[in-house]
C-alpha positions in Angstrom: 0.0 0.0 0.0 2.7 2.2 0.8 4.9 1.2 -2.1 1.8 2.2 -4.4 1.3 5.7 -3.2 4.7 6.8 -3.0 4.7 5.6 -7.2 2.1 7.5 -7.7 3.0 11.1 -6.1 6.5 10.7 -7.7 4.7 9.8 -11.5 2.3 12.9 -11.2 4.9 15.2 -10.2 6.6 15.7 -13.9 2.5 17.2 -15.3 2.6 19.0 -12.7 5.8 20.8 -13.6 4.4 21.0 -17.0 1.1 22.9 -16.7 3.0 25.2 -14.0 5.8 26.0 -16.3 2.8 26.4 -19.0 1.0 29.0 -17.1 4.2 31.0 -16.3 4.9 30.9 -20.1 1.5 32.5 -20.7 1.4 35.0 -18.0 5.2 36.1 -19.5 3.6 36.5 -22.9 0.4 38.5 -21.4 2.8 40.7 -19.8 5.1 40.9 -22.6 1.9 41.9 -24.8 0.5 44.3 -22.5 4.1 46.1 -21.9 4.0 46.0 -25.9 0.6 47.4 -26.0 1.3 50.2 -23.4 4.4 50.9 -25.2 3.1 51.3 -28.6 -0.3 52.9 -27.0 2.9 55.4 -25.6 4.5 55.5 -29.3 0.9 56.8 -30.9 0.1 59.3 -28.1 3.9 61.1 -28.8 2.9 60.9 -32.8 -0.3 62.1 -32.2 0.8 64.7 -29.3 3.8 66.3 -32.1 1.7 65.9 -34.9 0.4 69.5 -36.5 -3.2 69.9 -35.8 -5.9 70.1 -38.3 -6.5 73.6 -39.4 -10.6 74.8 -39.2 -11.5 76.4 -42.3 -15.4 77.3 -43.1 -16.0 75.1 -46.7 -18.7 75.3 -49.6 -19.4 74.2 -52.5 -18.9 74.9 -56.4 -22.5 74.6 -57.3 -24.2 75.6 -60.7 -27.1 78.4 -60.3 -27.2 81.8 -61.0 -25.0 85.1 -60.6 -26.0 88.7 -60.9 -23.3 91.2 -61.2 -24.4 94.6 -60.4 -23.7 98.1 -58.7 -25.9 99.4 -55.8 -26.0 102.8 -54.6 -28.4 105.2 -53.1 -31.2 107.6 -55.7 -33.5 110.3 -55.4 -36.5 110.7 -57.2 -37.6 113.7 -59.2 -39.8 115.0 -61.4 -38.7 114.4 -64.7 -40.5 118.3 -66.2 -40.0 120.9 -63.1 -40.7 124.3 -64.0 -39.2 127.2 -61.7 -41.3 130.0 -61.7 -39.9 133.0 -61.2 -40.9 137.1 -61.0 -41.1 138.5 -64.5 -40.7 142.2 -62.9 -39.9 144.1 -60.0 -42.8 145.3 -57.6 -44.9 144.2 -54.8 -46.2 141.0 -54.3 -49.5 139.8 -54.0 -49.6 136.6 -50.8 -49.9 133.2 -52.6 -52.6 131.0 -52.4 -51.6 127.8 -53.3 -49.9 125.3 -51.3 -47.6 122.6 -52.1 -49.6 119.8 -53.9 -52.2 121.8 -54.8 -53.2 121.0 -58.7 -52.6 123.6 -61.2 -53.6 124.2 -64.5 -51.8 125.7 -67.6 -52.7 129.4 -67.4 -53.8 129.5 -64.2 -52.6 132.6 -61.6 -50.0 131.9 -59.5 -49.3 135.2 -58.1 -50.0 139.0 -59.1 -47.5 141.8 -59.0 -48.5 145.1 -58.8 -46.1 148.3 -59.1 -44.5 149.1 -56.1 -44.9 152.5 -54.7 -42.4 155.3 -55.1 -40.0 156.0 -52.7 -40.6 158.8 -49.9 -38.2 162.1 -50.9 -37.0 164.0 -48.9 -36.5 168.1 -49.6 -33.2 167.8 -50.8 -34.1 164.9 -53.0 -37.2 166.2 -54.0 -35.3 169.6 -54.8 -32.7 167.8 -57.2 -35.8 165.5 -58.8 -37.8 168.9 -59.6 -33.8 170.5 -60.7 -34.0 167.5 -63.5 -37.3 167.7 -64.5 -36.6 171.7 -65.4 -33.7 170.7 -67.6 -35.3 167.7 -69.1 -37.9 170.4 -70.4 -35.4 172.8 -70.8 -33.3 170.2 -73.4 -36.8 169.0 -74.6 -37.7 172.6 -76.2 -34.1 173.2 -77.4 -34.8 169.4 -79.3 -38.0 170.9 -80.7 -36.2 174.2 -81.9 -33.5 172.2 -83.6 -36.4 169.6 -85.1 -37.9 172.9 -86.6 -34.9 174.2 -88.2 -33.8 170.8 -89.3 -37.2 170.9 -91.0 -36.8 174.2 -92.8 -33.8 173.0 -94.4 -34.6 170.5 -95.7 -37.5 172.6 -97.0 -35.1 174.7 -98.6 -32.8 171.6 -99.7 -35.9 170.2 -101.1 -36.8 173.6 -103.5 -33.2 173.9 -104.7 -33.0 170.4 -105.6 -36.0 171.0 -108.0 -34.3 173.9 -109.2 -31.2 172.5 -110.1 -33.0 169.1 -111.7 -35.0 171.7 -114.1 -31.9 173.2 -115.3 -30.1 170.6 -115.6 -32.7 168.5 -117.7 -31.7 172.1 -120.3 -28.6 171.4 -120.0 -27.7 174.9 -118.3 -26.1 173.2 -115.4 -23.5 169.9 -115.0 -23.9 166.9 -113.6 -21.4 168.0 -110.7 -24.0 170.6 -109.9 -27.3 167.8 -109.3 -25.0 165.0 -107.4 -24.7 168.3 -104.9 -27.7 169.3 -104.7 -29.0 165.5 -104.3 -26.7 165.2 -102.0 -27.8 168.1 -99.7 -31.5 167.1 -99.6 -30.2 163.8 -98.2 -28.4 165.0 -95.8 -30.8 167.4 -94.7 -33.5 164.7 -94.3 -31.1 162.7 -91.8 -30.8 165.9 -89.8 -34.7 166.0 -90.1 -34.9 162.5 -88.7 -32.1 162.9 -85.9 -33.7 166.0 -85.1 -37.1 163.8 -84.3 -35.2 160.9 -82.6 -33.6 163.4 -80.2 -37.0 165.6 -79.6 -38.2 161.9 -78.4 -35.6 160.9 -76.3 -36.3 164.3 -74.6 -39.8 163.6 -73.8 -38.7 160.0 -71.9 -36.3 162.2 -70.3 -38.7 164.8 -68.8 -41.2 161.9 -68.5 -38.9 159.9 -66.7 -37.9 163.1 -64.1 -41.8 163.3 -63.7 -42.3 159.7 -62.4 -38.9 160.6 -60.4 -41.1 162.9 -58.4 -43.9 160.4 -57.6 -46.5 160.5 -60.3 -46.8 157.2 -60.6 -48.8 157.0 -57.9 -51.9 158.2 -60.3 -55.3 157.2 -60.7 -54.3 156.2 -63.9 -51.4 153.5 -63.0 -53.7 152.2 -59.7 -55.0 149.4 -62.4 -51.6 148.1 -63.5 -50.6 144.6 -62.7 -48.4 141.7 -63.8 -50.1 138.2 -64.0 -47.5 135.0 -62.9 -49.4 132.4 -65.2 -48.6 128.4 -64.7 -46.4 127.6 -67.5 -47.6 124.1 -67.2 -50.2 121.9 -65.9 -49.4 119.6 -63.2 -49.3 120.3 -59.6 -47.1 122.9 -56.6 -44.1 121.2 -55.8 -42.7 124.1 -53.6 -43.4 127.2 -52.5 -40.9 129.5 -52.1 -42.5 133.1 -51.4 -45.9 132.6 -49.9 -46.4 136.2 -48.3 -46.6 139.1 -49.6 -43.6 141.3 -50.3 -41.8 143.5 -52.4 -40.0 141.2 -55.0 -36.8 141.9 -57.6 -37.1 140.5 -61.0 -36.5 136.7 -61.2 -37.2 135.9 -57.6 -38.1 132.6 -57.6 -41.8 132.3 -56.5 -43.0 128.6 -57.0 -42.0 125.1 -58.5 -44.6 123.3 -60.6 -44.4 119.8 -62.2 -46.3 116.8 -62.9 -45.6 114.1 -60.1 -46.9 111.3 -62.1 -43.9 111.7 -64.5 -40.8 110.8 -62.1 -37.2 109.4 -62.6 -34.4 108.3 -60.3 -31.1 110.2 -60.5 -28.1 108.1 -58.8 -25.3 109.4 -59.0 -22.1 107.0 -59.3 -18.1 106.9 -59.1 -16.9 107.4 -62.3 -15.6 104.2 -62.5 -18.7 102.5 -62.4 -20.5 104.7 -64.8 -18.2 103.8 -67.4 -20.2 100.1 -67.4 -23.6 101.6 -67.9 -24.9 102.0 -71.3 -28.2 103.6 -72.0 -30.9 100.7 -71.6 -29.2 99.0 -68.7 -31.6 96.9 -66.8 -32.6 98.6 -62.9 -34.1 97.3 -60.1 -35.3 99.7 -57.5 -35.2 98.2 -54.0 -36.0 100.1 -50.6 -38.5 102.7 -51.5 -40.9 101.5 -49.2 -43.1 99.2 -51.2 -44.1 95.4 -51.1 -41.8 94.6 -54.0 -39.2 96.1 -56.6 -39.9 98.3 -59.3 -38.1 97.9 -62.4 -36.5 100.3 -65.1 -34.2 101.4 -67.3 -31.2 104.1 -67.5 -32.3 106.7 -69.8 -29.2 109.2 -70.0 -25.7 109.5 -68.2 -25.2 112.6 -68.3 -22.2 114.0 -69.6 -20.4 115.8 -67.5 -18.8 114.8 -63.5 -18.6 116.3 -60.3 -16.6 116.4 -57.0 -18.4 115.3 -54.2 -16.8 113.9 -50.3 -17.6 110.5 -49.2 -18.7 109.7 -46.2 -14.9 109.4 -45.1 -14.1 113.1 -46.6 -12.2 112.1 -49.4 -13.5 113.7 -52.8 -14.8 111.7 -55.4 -15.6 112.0 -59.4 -19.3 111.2 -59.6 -21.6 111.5 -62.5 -25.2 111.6 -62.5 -27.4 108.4 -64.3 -30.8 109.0 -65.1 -32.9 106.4 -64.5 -36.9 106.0 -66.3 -39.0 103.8 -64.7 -40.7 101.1 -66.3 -43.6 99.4 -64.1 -47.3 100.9 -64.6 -47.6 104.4 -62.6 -50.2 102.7 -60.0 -47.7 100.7 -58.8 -45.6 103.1 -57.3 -48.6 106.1 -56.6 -47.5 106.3 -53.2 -43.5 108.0 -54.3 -43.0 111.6 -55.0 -40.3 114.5 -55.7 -37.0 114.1 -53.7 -38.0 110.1 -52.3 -34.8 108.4 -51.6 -34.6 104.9 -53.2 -32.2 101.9 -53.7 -31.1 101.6 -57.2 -29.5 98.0 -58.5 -27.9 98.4 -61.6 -27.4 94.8 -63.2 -24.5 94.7 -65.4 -24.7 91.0 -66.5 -26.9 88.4 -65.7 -27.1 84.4 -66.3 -28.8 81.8 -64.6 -26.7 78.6 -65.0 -22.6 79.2 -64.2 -20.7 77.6 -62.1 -19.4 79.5 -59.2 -18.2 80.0 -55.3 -18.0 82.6 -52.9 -16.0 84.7 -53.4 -13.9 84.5 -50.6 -13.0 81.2 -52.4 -11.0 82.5 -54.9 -7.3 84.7 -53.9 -4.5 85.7 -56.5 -2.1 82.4 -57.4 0.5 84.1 -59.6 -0.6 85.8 -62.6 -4.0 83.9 -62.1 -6.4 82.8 -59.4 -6.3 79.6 -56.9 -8.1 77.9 -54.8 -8.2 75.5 -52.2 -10.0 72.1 -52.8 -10.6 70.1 -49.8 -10.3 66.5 -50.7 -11.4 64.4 -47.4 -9.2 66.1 -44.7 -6.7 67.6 -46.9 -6.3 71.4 -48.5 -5.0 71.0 -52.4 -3.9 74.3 -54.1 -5.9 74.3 -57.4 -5.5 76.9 -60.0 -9.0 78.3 -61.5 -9.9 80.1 -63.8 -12.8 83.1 -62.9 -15.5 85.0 -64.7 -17.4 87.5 -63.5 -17.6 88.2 -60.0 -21.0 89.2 -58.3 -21.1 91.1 -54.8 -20.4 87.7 -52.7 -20.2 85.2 -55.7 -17.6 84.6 -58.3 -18.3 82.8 -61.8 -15.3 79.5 -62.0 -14.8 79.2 -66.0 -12.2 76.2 -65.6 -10.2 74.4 -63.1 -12.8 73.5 -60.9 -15.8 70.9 -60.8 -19.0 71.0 -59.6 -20.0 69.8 -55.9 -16.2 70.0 -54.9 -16.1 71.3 -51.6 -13.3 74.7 -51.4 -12.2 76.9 -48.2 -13.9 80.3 -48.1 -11.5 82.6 -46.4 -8.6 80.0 -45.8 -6.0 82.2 -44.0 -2.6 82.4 -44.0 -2.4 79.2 -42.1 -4.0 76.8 -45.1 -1.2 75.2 -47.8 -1.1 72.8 -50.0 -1.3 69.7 -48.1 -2.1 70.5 -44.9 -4.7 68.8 -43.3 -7.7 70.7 -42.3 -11.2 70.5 -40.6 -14.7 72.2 -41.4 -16.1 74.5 -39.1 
């Protein structure tokens, strides 16, 4: 019995040793594997710890659709006929009636202008005023005297020239003899007429010392007025002298015009009105309405002007006229002097490939962009269009739906990996 389990424990011993050794074996490899596993966990933590970070750029897309390219800037409406109207002559003014939008017709009385009084003299003035009128009658019966004697010359001219024709006809007298005579009678009928044309301008000289003096102020001038007629029909724009008053010739009184007949004058840089042609499509945004008007630019006018922008530097402007082209009831409710937004639309298409335009920066001589393919920037050269305020048109270089940075920064180059906002 003894012999039998001593065999047994000393046979047994040997598997033992075997599975032991076994599990040590494995537990070496486990730790072997996991040092291995921390180690290269370690390795890709440093690689991912120094390697450059993914740069965040804001991405779109080069989509087909369509691209406006046009130049916006602020109007003001007018009235396309505006008629000034202004004093024809000096004197006192009647107080206006009308008010502004009150409708006028052709013809009509605006305003009536009366002669204004004399001025008050005083003795001294009055003294030299009645001195002038005493030598304007003085000169004007000296002009009479020398009209008469004039006359009686030529009387006299006029008998010797018969004279001297009768002998002459006989032969008694030469020719030398008739050109002198004829010329005599001429001569003395130009004295006859300057005579006249002085004895006149005498009689405006003693009737202009009497008016000096205050006649005027007659019965017979009480009835003298000047009518201000409409020169249009239409209706008061303005009203620029309302009371009464004594008024100089071509003081402006009123402003007429028809309100149903308005355009839009923008004026523009210079630079930009080179582009416009006569006929260039308009859209008028910002006037108030439900909706844009449309029109058309009738005239650039010709000639520029200096005006400061709203940093104070002075710029060459020119005015465009624009002519609006929707029915009058749909924009009833603007008037003279409205301020509106004017669109001018240079080019238009509805199918072109394009980005934003902070896509596309100066590569060389040409443009570039960057294409994101996956995670990675790639310089790409393109070439552009026409470029609309936040759109660009992409001609070449570029399909549709690939994906480009807007705004990449300094920090996007070829290659470098980036992310997407």
């Amino acid at each position: 019995m003894a012999a039998t389990g001593t065999g047994t424990l000393i046979g047994s011993d040997p598997a033992r040793r075997r599975a032991r050794e076994r599990r040590r074996s494995v537990a070496r490899a486990i730790r072997r594997g996991l040092l291995a596993l921390l180690v290269l966990a370690a390795a890709v933590a440093v690689v991912l710890a120094l390697r450059p970070r993914p740069v965040p750029v804001d991405g779109a897309v080069a989509a087909r659709g369509p691209l406006v390219v046009s130049i916006e800037e602020s109007g003001v409406t007018r009235v396309r006929d505006r008629y000034v109207v202004s004093a024809p002559v000096s004197g006192s003014l009647s107080r206006l009636a009308l008010d502004p939008g009150d409708a006028v017709r052709e013809g009509d009385v605006l305003a009536v202008i009366v002669p204004a009084l004399s001025p008050l003299l005083d003795e001294r003035a009055r003294a030299q005023a009645e001195g002038r009128l005493g030598a304007a009658l003085s000169a004007l019966g000296q002009a009479r005297a020398q009209a008469q004697r004039a006359s009686s010359a030529r009387e006299l001219a006029d008998r010797e020239l018969s004279r001297v024709q009768a002998l002459a006809k006989t032969g008694a007298l030469s020719t030398q003899a008739l050109e002198q005579a004829e010329f005599d009678a001429r001569m003395r009928a130009q004295e006859v007429a300057s005579a006249e044309f002085a004895t006149k301008v005498a009689q405006e000289e003693v009737r202009i010392a009497r008016e000096a003096l205050g006649h005027d102020v007659a019965g017979d001038r009480r009835g003298l007025h000047v009518d201000v007629l409409a020169p249009a029909s239409g209706r008061v724009l303005r009203v620029l002298q309302k009371s009464a008053a004594v008024v100089q010739a071509s003081t402006v009184l009123v402003e007429v015009g028809d309100p149903s007949a308005l355009e839009v004058v923008v004026d523009l840089l210079t630079t930009d009105a080179v582009q416009i042609v006569p006929g260039t499509p308009v859209r008028l945004e910002g006037w108030g309405g439900d909706r844009p008007l449309a029109g058309r630019v009738r005239r650039i006018e010709p000639s520029g002007f200096t005006k400061p922008s709203a940093l104070g530097v002075d710029e060459q402007r020119v005015n465009v006229v624009v002519a609006l082209a929707d029915p009058q009831e749909t924009w009833a409710a603007l008037a003279d002097g409205y301020r509106v937004q004017v669109r001018l639309i240079l080019w238009r298409s509805d199918d072109v490939l394009k980005v934003p335009l902070g896509a596309v920066f100066r590569h060389g001589e040409g443009w570039g962009v960057f294409r994101i393919d996956g995670a990675t920037a790639r310089l790409a050269a393109v070439t552009i269009g026409h470029r609309g305020e936040t759109e660009v048109e992409v001609t070449g270089g570029l399909l549709p739906g690939a994906r480009v940075a807007v705004h990449p920064g300094d920090r996007v180059k070829d290659g470098v990996r980036v992310e997407e906002r």
